[in-house]
Residue, then its C-alpha position, 0 to 999 in steps of 0.5 A: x635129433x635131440x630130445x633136448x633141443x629148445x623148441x623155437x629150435x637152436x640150442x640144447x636147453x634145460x626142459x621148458x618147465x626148468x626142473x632137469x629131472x624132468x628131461x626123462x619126460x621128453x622120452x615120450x614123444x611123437x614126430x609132428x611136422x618134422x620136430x619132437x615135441x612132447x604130447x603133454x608138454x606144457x605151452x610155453x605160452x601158459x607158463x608165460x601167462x603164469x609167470x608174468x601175471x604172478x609177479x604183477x601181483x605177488x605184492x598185493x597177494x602177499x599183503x593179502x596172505x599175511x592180513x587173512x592170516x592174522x584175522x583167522x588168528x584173532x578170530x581164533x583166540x577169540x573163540x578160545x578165549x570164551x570172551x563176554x558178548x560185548x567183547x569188541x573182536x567177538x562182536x566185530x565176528x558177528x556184526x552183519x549176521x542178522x541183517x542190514x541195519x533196518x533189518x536187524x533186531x538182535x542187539x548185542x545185549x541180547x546174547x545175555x538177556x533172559x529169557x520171557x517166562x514159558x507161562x507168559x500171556x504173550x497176548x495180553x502182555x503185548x494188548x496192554x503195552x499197545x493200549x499205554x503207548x496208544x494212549x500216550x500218543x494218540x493218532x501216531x503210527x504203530x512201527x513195531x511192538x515186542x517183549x523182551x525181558x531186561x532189569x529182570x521183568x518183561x518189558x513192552x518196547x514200541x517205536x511209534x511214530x517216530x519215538x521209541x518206548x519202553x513199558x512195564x508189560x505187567x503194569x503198563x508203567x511207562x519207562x522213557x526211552x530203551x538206553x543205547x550204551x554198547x547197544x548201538x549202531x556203532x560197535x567199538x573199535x577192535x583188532x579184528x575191524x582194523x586188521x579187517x579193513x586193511x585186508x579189505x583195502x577200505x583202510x585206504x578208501x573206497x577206490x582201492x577195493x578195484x586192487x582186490x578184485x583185479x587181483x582175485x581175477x590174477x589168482x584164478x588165473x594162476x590157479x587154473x594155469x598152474x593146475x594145468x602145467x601140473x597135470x600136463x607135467x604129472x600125466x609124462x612122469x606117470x607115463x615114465x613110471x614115475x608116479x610120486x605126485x610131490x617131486x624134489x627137483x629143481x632146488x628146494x623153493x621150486x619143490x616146496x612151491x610146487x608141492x605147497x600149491x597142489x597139496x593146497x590146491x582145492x583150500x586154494x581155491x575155495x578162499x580165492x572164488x569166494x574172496x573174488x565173490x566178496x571183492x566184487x560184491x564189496x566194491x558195488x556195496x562201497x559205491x551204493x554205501x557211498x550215495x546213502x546215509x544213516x539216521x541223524x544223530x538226535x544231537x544233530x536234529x536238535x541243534x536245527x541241522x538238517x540232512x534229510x532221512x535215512x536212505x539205503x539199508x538205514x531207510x525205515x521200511x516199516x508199514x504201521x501195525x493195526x491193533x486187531x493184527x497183533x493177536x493173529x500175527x503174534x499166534x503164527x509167530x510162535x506157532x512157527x517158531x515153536x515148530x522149528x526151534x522146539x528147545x529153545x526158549x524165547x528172550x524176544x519176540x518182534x511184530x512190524x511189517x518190513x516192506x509190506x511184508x507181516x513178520x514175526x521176528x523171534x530172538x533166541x536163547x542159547x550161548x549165541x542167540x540167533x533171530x528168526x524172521x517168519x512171515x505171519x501171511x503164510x507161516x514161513x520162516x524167511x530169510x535175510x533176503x526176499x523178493x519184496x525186501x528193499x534193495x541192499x547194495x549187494x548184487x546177489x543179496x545180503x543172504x548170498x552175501x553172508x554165505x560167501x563170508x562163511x565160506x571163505x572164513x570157512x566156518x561156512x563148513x563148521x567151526x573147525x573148517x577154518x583151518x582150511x582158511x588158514x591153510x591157505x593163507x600161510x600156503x598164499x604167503x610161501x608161494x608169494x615168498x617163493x615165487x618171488x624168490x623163484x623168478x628173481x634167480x632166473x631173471x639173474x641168470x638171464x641177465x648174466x648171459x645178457x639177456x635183460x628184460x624183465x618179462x620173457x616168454x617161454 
Protein backbone atom coordinates (compact mmCIF):
# COMPACT_ATOMS: atom_id res chain seq x y z
CA UNK A 1 0.00 0.00 0.00
CA UNK A 2 1.04 3.53 -0.33
CA UNK A 3 2.34 5.44 2.30
CA UNK A 4 0.85 8.51 0.43
CA UNK A 5 -2.31 7.43 -0.35
CA UNK A 6 -5.14 10.10 0.39
CA UNK A 7 -7.26 9.25 3.36
CA UNK A 8 -10.65 9.12 2.13
CA UNK A 9 -8.92 6.52 -0.24
CA UNK A 10 -8.43 7.16 -4.12
CA UNK A 11 -5.57 8.93 -5.41
CA UNK A 12 -1.86 9.49 -4.27
CA UNK A 13 -1.94 13.30 -2.87
CA UNK A 14 0.35 15.69 -1.15
CA UNK A 15 0.23 14.89 2.95
CA UNK A 16 -2.63 16.30 4.45
CA UNK A 17 -1.16 19.24 6.10
CA UNK A 18 0.42 20.08 2.51
CA UNK A 19 4.16 20.81 3.32
CA UNK A 20 5.94 17.73 0.84
CA UNK A 21 8.91 17.38 3.18
CA UNK A 22 6.73 16.02 5.45
CA UNK A 23 5.78 13.04 3.45
CA UNK A 24 8.79 11.51 5.71
CA UNK A 25 6.38 11.70 8.51
CA UNK A 26 3.90 8.91 7.07
CA UNK A 27 6.90 6.53 7.57
CA UNK A 28 5.63 6.13 11.10
CA UNK A 29 2.61 4.43 10.95
CA UNK A 30 0.36 1.68 12.42
CA UNK A 31 -2.46 -0.68 10.58
CA UNK A 32 -5.90 0.47 12.03
CA UNK A 33 -8.77 -1.17 10.37
CA UNK A 34 -7.24 -2.36 7.28
CA UNK A 35 -5.48 1.26 5.96
CA UNK A 36 -2.40 3.30 7.40
CA UNK A 37 -2.77 5.95 9.06
CA UNK A 38 -0.28 8.12 11.14
CA UNK A 39 -0.69 7.81 15.11
CA UNK A 40 -0.24 12.00 14.92
CA UNK A 41 -1.45 13.04 11.88
CA UNK A 42 -3.50 15.82 12.02
CA UNK A 43 -7.55 15.45 11.55
CA UNK A 44 -8.57 16.68 8.48
CA UNK A 45 -11.50 18.08 10.50
CA UNK A 46 -9.13 20.34 12.62
CA UNK A 47 -7.31 21.74 9.77
CA UNK A 48 -10.74 22.22 8.50
CA UNK A 49 -11.89 24.15 11.46
CA UNK A 50 -8.71 26.34 11.32
CA UNK A 51 -8.97 27.24 7.96
CA UNK A 52 -12.49 28.07 7.50
CA UNK A 53 -13.01 30.04 10.63
CA UNK A 54 -9.42 31.99 9.57
CA UNK A 55 -10.73 33.23 6.48
CA UNK A 56 -14.11 34.29 7.91
CA UNK A 57 -12.08 36.79 9.90
CA UNK A 58 -9.16 37.45 8.74
CA UNK A 59 -10.29 41.04 7.61
CA UNK A 60 -11.40 42.15 11.00
CA UNK A 61 -7.95 40.55 12.55
CA UNK A 62 -5.95 42.32 10.06
CA UNK A 63 -8.01 45.59 11.06
CA UNK A 64 -7.16 44.73 14.48
CA UNK A 65 -3.42 43.98 14.15
CA UNK A 66 -2.71 47.32 12.29
CA UNK A 67 -4.99 49.74 14.91
CA UNK A 68 -3.44 47.72 18.20
CA UNK A 69 -0.05 48.40 16.53
CA UNK A 70 -0.36 51.99 15.92
CA UNK A 71 -1.80 52.45 19.65
CA UNK A 72 1.32 50.78 21.01
CA UNK A 73 3.07 53.32 18.58
CA UNK A 74 1.65 56.42 19.72
CA UNK A 75 1.90 55.13 23.27
CA UNK A 76 5.55 54.68 22.71
CA UNK A 77 6.47 57.90 21.37
CA UNK A 78 4.49 59.34 23.94
CA UNK A 79 6.47 57.86 26.56
CA UNK A 80 9.55 58.75 24.82
CA UNK A 81 8.91 62.02 24.41
CA UNK A 82 8.47 62.99 28.21
CA UNK A 83 5.20 65.05 27.33
CA UNK A 84 3.56 67.58 29.96
CA UNK A 85 0.53 66.37 32.18
CA UNK A 86 -1.87 67.88 29.91
CA UNK A 87 -0.46 66.09 26.79
CA UNK A 88 -3.93 64.85 25.08
CA UNK A 89 -2.19 61.29 24.05
CA UNK A 90 -0.43 61.28 27.52
CA UNK A 91 -3.68 61.78 29.30
CA UNK A 92 -5.90 59.52 27.08
CA UNK A 93 -2.93 56.79 28.57
CA UNK A 94 -4.04 57.27 31.70
CA UNK A 95 -7.94 58.15 31.93
CA UNK A 96 -9.77 55.66 33.89
CA UNK A 97 -6.64 54.68 36.05
CA UNK A 98 -8.20 55.78 39.19
CA UNK A 99 -11.80 55.03 38.92
CA UNK A 100 -15.20 55.63 37.47
CA UNK A 101 -16.26 59.25 37.49
CA UNK A 102 -17.77 59.43 41.05
CA UNK A 103 -14.97 57.42 42.24
CA UNK A 104 -11.96 59.65 40.78
CA UNK A 105 -10.45 62.23 42.76
CA UNK A 106 -6.94 62.54 40.80
CA UNK A 107 -7.36 65.37 38.32
CA UNK A 108 -5.04 66.03 35.77
CA UNK A 109 -3.53 68.84 37.11
CA UNK A 110 -2.64 67.21 40.05
CA UNK A 111 0.41 65.41 38.27
CA UNK A 112 2.06 68.77 38.69
CA UNK A 113 0.49 70.74 42.00
CA UNK A 114 2.95 70.89 44.90
CA UNK A 115 2.79 69.28 47.51
CA UNK A 116 1.20 70.12 51.18
CA UNK A 117 4.06 71.57 53.46
CA UNK A 118 5.39 68.29 56.06
CA UNK A 119 4.69 70.65 58.98
CA UNK A 120 1.28 71.41 58.16
CA UNK A 121 -1.45 71.21 60.87
CA UNK A 122 -3.71 69.07 58.63
CA UNK A 123 -6.30 69.02 61.35
CA UNK A 124 -6.64 72.51 61.88
CA UNK A 125 -6.37 73.55 58.32
CA UNK A 126 -9.12 71.33 57.65
CA UNK A 127 -11.38 72.46 61.13
CA UNK A 128 -11.13 75.69 59.79
CA UNK A 129 -12.42 75.35 56.14
CA UNK A 130 -15.32 73.06 57.55
CA UNK A 131 -16.21 76.03 60.16
CA UNK A 132 -16.32 78.88 56.90
CA UNK A 133 -18.26 76.67 54.44
CA UNK A 134 -20.66 75.72 57.50
CA UNK A 135 -20.98 79.24 58.10
CA UNK A 136 -21.43 80.06 54.57
CA UNK A 137 -24.24 77.74 54.01
CA UNK A 138 -25.82 76.82 56.85
CA UNK A 139 -27.74 73.44 57.27
CA UNK A 140 -26.52 71.93 53.84
CA UNK A 141 -24.75 68.58 53.84
CA UNK A 142 -21.05 68.33 53.99
CA UNK A 143 -20.29 65.82 50.62
CA UNK A 144 -16.58 65.84 50.87
CA UNK A 145 -13.60 68.05 52.41
CA UNK A 146 -9.85 68.03 51.24
CA UNK A 147 -6.45 70.26 51.17
CA UNK A 148 -4.39 70.50 48.47
CA UNK A 149 -1.95 72.82 47.43
CA UNK A 150 -2.70 75.37 44.15
CA UNK A 151 -1.66 79.19 43.44
CA UNK A 152 1.31 78.30 45.76
CA UNK A 153 -0.71 78.06 49.22
CA UNK A 154 -2.98 75.05 50.80
CA UNK A 155 -6.36 75.73 49.95
CA UNK A 156 -9.63 74.07 51.63
CA UNK A 157 -12.16 72.69 48.82
CA UNK A 158 -15.52 71.24 50.07
CA UNK A 159 -18.64 70.15 47.94
CA UNK A 160 -21.61 71.08 50.11
CA UNK A 161 -24.73 70.61 49.02
CA UNK A 162 -24.78 70.74 45.87
CA UNK A 163 -21.98 73.72 45.22
CA UNK A 164 -18.49 73.09 45.34
CA UNK A 165 -15.98 75.76 47.20
CA UNK A 166 -12.50 76.73 47.59
CA UNK A 167 -10.94 78.24 50.85
CA UNK A 168 -7.72 79.83 52.02
CA UNK A 169 -6.91 77.17 54.49
CA UNK A 170 -4.60 79.67 56.32
CA UNK A 171 -6.95 82.46 56.46
CA UNK A 172 -10.60 81.01 55.65
CA UNK A 173 -11.11 83.62 52.97
CA UNK A 174 -13.39 82.41 50.54
CA UNK A 175 -12.10 81.83 46.79
CA UNK A 176 -15.51 81.04 44.71
CA UNK A 177 -15.83 78.06 42.99
CA UNK A 178 -12.37 75.56 41.81
CA UNK A 179 -12.00 76.45 37.55
CA UNK A 180 -12.59 73.25 35.48
CA UNK A 181 -10.08 74.27 32.35
CA UNK A 182 -8.35 71.04 31.33
CA UNK A 183 -9.52 69.63 34.64
CA UNK A 184 -12.87 68.22 33.32
CA UNK A 185 -14.82 65.47 32.45
CA UNK A 186 -14.21 65.69 29.06
CA UNK A 187 -10.21 65.14 28.02
CA UNK A 188 -9.20 66.82 24.63
CA UNK A 189 -9.48 65.13 21.63
CA UNK A 190 -5.91 62.96 21.00
CA UNK A 191 -4.49 60.56 18.54
CA UNK A 192 -4.36 57.82 20.72
CA UNK A 193 -8.67 57.87 21.50
CA UNK A 194 -9.30 58.08 17.62
CA UNK A 195 -7.22 55.34 16.90
CA UNK A 196 -8.71 53.87 20.31
CA UNK A 197 -11.97 53.85 19.15
CA UNK A 198 -11.47 52.38 15.69
CA UNK A 199 -9.63 49.62 17.52
CA UNK A 200 -12.47 49.12 19.65
CA UNK A 201 -15.19 49.42 16.67
CA UNK A 202 -17.00 52.34 18.99
CA UNK A 203 -16.04 54.85 16.04
CA UNK A 204 -18.74 52.82 14.25
CA UNK A 205 -21.45 52.80 17.31
CA UNK A 206 -22.10 50.43 20.04
CA UNK A 207 -23.49 47.58 18.29
CA UNK A 208 -20.20 46.88 16.57
CA UNK A 209 -18.33 45.97 19.82
CA UNK A 210 -20.58 42.12 19.11
CA UNK A 211 -17.81 42.04 15.79
CA UNK A 212 -14.79 41.78 18.48
CA UNK A 213 -16.08 39.56 20.51
CA UNK A 214 -17.13 37.28 17.76
CA UNK A 215 -14.01 37.76 16.64
CA UNK A 216 -11.87 37.20 20.01
CA UNK A 217 -14.08 33.85 20.14
CA UNK A 218 -12.40 33.23 16.22
CA UNK A 219 -8.83 33.81 17.37
CA UNK A 220 -8.90 31.31 20.55
CA UNK A 221 -9.92 28.82 18.16
CA UNK A 222 -7.25 29.48 15.92
CA UNK A 223 -4.98 29.45 18.60
CA UNK A 224 -5.74 26.33 19.98
CA UNK A 225 -6.27 24.35 16.56
CA UNK A 226 -2.98 25.60 15.34
CA UNK A 227 -1.08 24.68 18.34
CA UNK A 228 -2.52 21.44 18.12
CA UNK A 229 -1.80 20.79 14.24
CA UNK A 230 1.62 21.82 15.23
CA UNK A 231 2.33 19.63 17.84
CA UNK A 232 0.64 16.72 16.14
CA UNK A 233 3.13 17.77 13.30
CA UNK A 234 6.55 18.33 15.33
CA UNK A 235 5.94 15.13 17.69
CA UNK A 236 6.30 12.79 13.70
CA UNK A 237 9.31 15.00 12.66
CA UNK A 238 10.92 14.33 16.17
CA UNK A 239 10.02 10.82 15.67
CA UNK A 240 11.92 10.86 11.98
CA UNK A 241 14.82 12.62 13.92
CA UNK A 242 14.02 15.74 12.67
CA UNK A 243 14.13 17.95 15.61
CA UNK A 244 14.27 21.85 14.26
CA UNK A 245 10.84 23.13 15.70
CA UNK A 246 11.24 26.00 12.52
CA UNK A 247 10.80 24.04 9.33
CA UNK A 248 11.47 25.65 5.69
CA UNK A 249 9.22 23.86 3.43
CA UNK A 250 5.98 24.32 1.57
CA UNK A 251 7.17 28.02 0.04
CA UNK A 252 8.39 30.90 1.82
CA UNK A 253 4.80 32.34 3.29
CA UNK A 254 3.62 29.05 4.78
CA UNK A 255 7.15 28.87 6.70
CA UNK A 256 7.12 32.24 7.96
CA UNK A 257 3.65 31.53 8.87
CA UNK A 258 4.15 28.82 10.51
CA UNK A 259 7.60 29.82 12.17
CA UNK A 260 5.91 33.62 12.93
CA UNK A 261 2.75 32.01 14.79
CA UNK A 262 4.68 29.16 17.32
CA UNK A 263 7.50 31.46 18.03
CA UNK A 264 4.47 34.06 18.99
CA UNK A 265 2.38 31.69 20.28
CA UNK A 266 2.13 32.42 24.19
CA UNK A 267 2.29 36.92 23.19
CA UNK A 268 -0.17 35.48 21.18
CA UNK A 269 -2.14 34.29 23.51
CA UNK A 270 -1.74 36.44 26.33
CA UNK A 271 -3.19 39.65 23.83
CA UNK A 272 -6.04 37.48 22.21
CA UNK A 273 -7.60 36.30 26.07
CA UNK A 274 -7.21 39.49 27.45
CA UNK A 275 -8.30 41.51 24.18
CA UNK A 276 -11.60 38.41 24.49
CA UNK A 277 -11.88 39.72 28.24
CA UNK A 278 -11.99 43.49 27.09
CA UNK A 279 -14.27 42.89 23.95
CA UNK A 280 -16.69 41.09 26.26
CA UNK A 281 -16.61 43.25 29.07
CA UNK A 282 -17.06 46.36 26.76
CA UNK A 283 -20.11 45.46 25.13
CA UNK A 284 -21.89 44.88 28.55
CA UNK A 285 -20.29 48.24 29.83
CA UNK A 286 -21.82 50.14 26.02
CA UNK A 287 -25.22 48.65 26.94
CA UNK A 288 -25.27 49.63 30.75
CA UNK A 289 -23.47 53.20 29.53
CA UNK A 290 -26.09 53.59 27.19
CA UNK A 291 -29.25 53.40 30.11
CA UNK A 292 -27.00 56.03 32.06
CA UNK A 293 -26.33 59.87 32.09
CA UNK A 294 -23.77 62.16 33.25
CA UNK A 295 -24.38 65.47 35.30
CA UNK A 296 -26.13 68.17 33.62
CA UNK A 297 -23.92 70.97 32.05
CA UNK A 298 -24.64 73.82 34.53
CA UNK A 299 -25.59 75.79 31.28
CA UNK A 300 -28.46 73.25 30.60
CA UNK A 301 -30.05 73.52 34.41
CA UNK A 302 -29.97 77.42 34.04
CA UNK A 303 -31.77 77.70 30.65
CA UNK A 304 -34.77 75.72 32.71
CA UNK A 305 -33.83 72.16 30.96
CA UNK A 306 -34.21 69.61 33.00
CA UNK A 307 -32.97 65.93 32.48
CA UNK A 308 -32.89 64.44 36.07
CA UNK A 309 -29.71 63.41 38.10
CA UNK A 310 -26.83 61.96 37.30
CA UNK A 311 -27.03 57.78 37.09
CA UNK A 312 -24.69 55.09 36.83
CA UNK A 313 -20.80 55.83 37.39
CA UNK A 314 -21.96 59.85 37.39
CA UNK A 315 -24.51 59.24 40.42
CA UNK A 316 -23.17 61.10 43.43
CA UNK A 317 -22.96 58.26 46.27
CA UNK A 318 -21.87 60.28 48.76
CA UNK A 319 -23.19 60.07 52.27
CA UNK A 320 -22.80 63.75 54.46
CA UNK A 321 -19.72 64.12 56.70
CA UNK A 322 -20.24 65.14 60.53
CA UNK A 323 -17.78 67.64 61.90
CA UNK A 324 -16.54 65.37 64.99
CA UNK A 325 -15.70 62.77 62.08
CA UNK A 326 -13.15 64.51 60.40
CA UNK A 327 -10.10 64.64 63.05
CA UNK A 328 -10.50 60.82 63.69
CA UNK A 329 -10.83 60.01 59.69
CA UNK A 330 -8.20 62.54 58.99
CA UNK A 331 -5.69 60.54 61.89
CA UNK A 332 -6.23 57.15 60.13
CA UNK A 333 -5.82 58.54 56.68
CA UNK A 334 -2.27 59.30 57.33
CA UNK A 335 -1.59 56.77 59.46
CA UNK A 336 -2.13 54.41 56.82
CA UNK A 337 -0.88 56.36 54.38
CA UNK A 338 2.34 57.14 55.93
CA UNK A 339 2.64 53.22 56.69
CA UNK A 340 2.54 52.16 52.89
CA UNK A 341 3.98 54.96 51.01
CA UNK A 342 6.69 56.36 53.68
CA UNK A 343 8.63 58.44 50.72
CA UNK A 344 6.17 60.25 49.22
CA UNK A 345 4.99 63.39 50.14
CA UNK A 346 1.40 64.13 50.09
CA UNK A 347 -0.31 66.95 47.45
CA UNK A 348 -3.90 66.08 48.71
CA UNK A 349 -5.68 64.49 50.91
CA UNK A 350 -9.80 63.78 50.56
CA UNK A 351 -12.24 62.82 53.25
CA UNK A 352 -16.07 61.75 52.05
CA UNK A 353 -17.97 58.73 52.54
CA UNK A 354 -18.52 56.93 49.19
CA UNK A 355 -21.34 54.27 49.49
CA UNK A 356 -21.53 54.48 52.98
CA UNK A 357 -18.11 53.25 53.18
CA UNK A 358 -15.69 56.20 55.33
CA UNK A 359 -12.28 56.90 52.97
CA UNK A 360 -9.56 58.82 53.13
CA UNK A 361 -8.27 59.40 49.94
CA UNK A 362 -4.62 60.26 49.60
CA UNK A 363 -2.97 62.17 45.88
CA UNK A 364 0.67 61.52 45.84
CA UNK A 365 3.47 63.25 44.76
CA UNK A 366 5.93 61.74 42.33
CA UNK A 367 6.53 62.00 38.32
CA UNK A 368 2.91 60.39 38.21
CA UNK A 369 0.91 61.09 40.97
CA UNK A 370 -1.40 57.85 42.01
CA UNK A 371 -4.69 58.02 44.60
CA UNK A 372 -4.97 55.83 47.48
CA UNK A 373 -8.07 55.08 48.72
CA UNK A 374 -8.11 53.92 52.57
CA UNK A 375 -11.07 52.81 54.41
CA UNK A 376 -10.82 54.94 57.75
CA UNK A 377 -13.34 52.10 59.53
CA UNK A 378 -10.53 49.77 59.66
CA UNK A 379 -7.48 51.25 58.39
CA UNK A 380 -7.03 49.46 54.89
CA UNK A 381 -6.22 50.67 51.67
CA UNK A 382 -8.86 49.39 49.40
CA UNK A 383 -9.17 49.33 45.92
CA UNK A 384 -11.11 50.43 42.66
CA UNK A 385 -13.50 47.70 43.33
CA UNK A 386 -15.50 46.61 46.70
CA UNK A 387 -18.36 44.58 47.89
CA UNK A 388 -20.15 47.82 48.91
CA UNK A 389 -19.32 50.02 45.82
CA UNK A 390 -22.14 50.65 43.46
CA UNK A 391 -22.26 48.82 40.42
CA UNK A 392 -20.02 50.10 37.34
CA UNK A 393 -21.18 48.15 34.30
CA UNK A 394 -18.13 45.80 34.07
CA UNK A 395 -19.23 42.38 35.00
CA UNK A 396 -16.03 41.45 37.04
CA UNK A 397 -15.66 45.02 38.36
CA UNK A 398 -13.74 48.18 37.14
CA UNK A 399 -10.44 46.61 39.18
CA UNK A 400 -10.42 43.56 36.86
CA UNK A 401 -11.10 45.87 34.39
CA UNK A 402 -8.02 47.67 34.54
CA UNK A 403 -5.92 44.99 34.98
CA UNK A 404 -6.88 43.19 31.88
CA UNK A 405 -6.00 46.84 30.07
CA UNK A 406 -2.63 46.35 31.67
CA UNK A 407 -2.21 43.04 30.70
CA UNK A 408 -3.20 43.13 27.07
CA UNK A 409 -1.17 46.70 26.70
CA UNK A 410 1.34 44.64 28.47
CA UNK A 411 2.51 47.36 30.91
CA UNK A 412 0.59 44.82 33.23
CA UNK A 413 4.11 43.33 33.41
CA UNK A 414 6.42 46.73 33.21
CA UNK A 415 6.94 49.01 31.03
CA UNK A 416 9.13 47.14 28.62
CA UNK A 417 6.73 44.41 28.60
CA UNK A 418 4.76 46.14 25.82
CA UNK A 419 6.84 45.08 23.28
CA UNK A 420 5.12 41.84 23.79
CA UNK A 421 2.15 43.88 22.62
CA UNK A 422 3.81 44.83 19.93
CA UNK A 423 5.02 41.61 18.87
CA UNK A 424 1.99 40.40 18.58
CA UNK A 425 0.15 42.70 16.53
CA UNK A 426 2.89 42.71 13.79
CA UNK A 427 2.85 38.69 14.07
CA UNK A 428 -1.50 39.25 13.78
CA UNK A 429 -0.78 41.27 10.55
CA UNK A 430 1.77 38.65 8.74
CA UNK A 431 -0.27 35.83 9.61
CA UNK A 432 -3.68 37.63 8.33
CA UNK A 433 -1.48 38.80 5.07
CA UNK A 434 0.03 35.39 4.85
CA UNK A 435 -2.77 33.44 5.49
CA UNK A 436 -4.81 35.16 3.05
CA UNK A 437 -2.18 34.82 0.83
CA UNK A 438 -1.68 30.94 1.74
CA UNK A 439 -5.60 30.10 1.18
CA UNK A 440 -5.81 32.21 -1.98
CA UNK A 441 -3.27 29.90 -3.85
CA UNK A 442 -4.67 26.72 -2.82
CA UNK A 443 -8.35 27.91 -3.80
CA UNK A 444 -6.40 28.61 -7.54
CA UNK A 445 -5.33 25.13 -7.89
CA UNK A 446 -8.56 23.90 -6.92
CA UNK A 447 -10.40 25.70 -9.16
CA UNK A 448 -8.05 24.87 -11.86
CA UNK A 449 -8.81 21.01 -11.58
CA UNK A 450 -12.43 22.11 -11.41
CA UNK A 451 -13.10 22.02 -8.23
CA UNK A 452 -14.63 25.29 -7.14
CA UNK A 453 -15.98 25.81 -4.03
CA UNK A 454 -14.79 28.08 -1.52
CA UNK A 455 -14.80 26.39 1.62
CA UNK A 456 -13.12 22.32 1.32
CA UNK A 457 -12.74 20.10 3.78
CA UNK A 458 -9.49 18.32 4.32
Amino acid sequence: MRPFKRWSGGKPSRPPWGDDDDKHSFMCTTKIRGREQDRDAPPMMLRSIHRIVAILIVLVTLYLGVTGTLIEAVDLRTLMTDPQPFDPDLMAMREDFEGPPNFRVLKTSDHLAGTIPDQADYAALLERVAKAARAENPGLPLRYAELRVAEGRVIGQVKIGERELRYDALTAAPLGAPPQGLDGPRHPPSLRNTIKSLHRMTSFGNWALWINVVTAAGLILLIVTGVILYVRIYRVRLRIKRPNPFWSVGGTWRALHRSISIACALFLTIVVLSGAWLAYESLIYGMYNAAHRPAQPMAERSSGKSRGPATGNYADVSSPLRDEELAPMLRTTLGTYHRIMPDLAIRAVRLRYFAGMPQGVVITDGYRAQQIDIDTATGRRVSRTEASYPETGFPFGWEAHQIAKGVHRGDYFGVGARAMSIIAGVAMIYLSVSGIALYAAMWRKRRESGRKAFFWKG
